[in-house]
N, C-alpha and C positions, 0 to 999 in steps of 0.2 A: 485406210491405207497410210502406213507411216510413209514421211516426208525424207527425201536419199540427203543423207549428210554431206557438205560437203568437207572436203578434205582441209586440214588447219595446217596454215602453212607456220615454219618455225621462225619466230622472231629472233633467235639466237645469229651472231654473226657466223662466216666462215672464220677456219683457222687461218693468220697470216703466215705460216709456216708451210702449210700444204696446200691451201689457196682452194682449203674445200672437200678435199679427195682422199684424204684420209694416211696417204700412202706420199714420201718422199723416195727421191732418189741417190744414191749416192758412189761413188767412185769406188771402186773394186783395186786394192793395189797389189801386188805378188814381188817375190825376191825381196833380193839383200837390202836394193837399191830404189826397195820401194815403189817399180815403175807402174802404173796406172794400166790398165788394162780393158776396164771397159764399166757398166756401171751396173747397179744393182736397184730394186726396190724395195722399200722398208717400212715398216710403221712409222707413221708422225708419232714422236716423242712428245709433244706437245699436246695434240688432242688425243692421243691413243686410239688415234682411229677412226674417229666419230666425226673428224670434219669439222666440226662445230667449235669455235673457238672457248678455250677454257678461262675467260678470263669473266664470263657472262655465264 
């Protein structure tokens, strides 16, 4: 009977940008006048995604 693996946890830091999660948020603006409106979710530019910081 083979032996259940356990799972390998990642040594890699999180991203400082998105604090992990993959995804940031940011300010939604509309009109002339530029006003703010409410906020939006995005890809981390940073890790693209993955969470994991890119500097490791």
């Amino acid at each position: 009977m083979a032996a259940a693996r356990k799972p390998v946890k990642s040594k890699l830091a999180k991203c400082p940008t998105c604090h992990g999660t993959g995804e940031v948020s940011r300010t939604v603006h509309v009109g002339r006048k530029r006003r703010p409106v409410g906020q939006q979710t995005g890809l981390c530019l940073n890790c693209l995604g993955s969470g994991q910081s890119a500097t490791n």
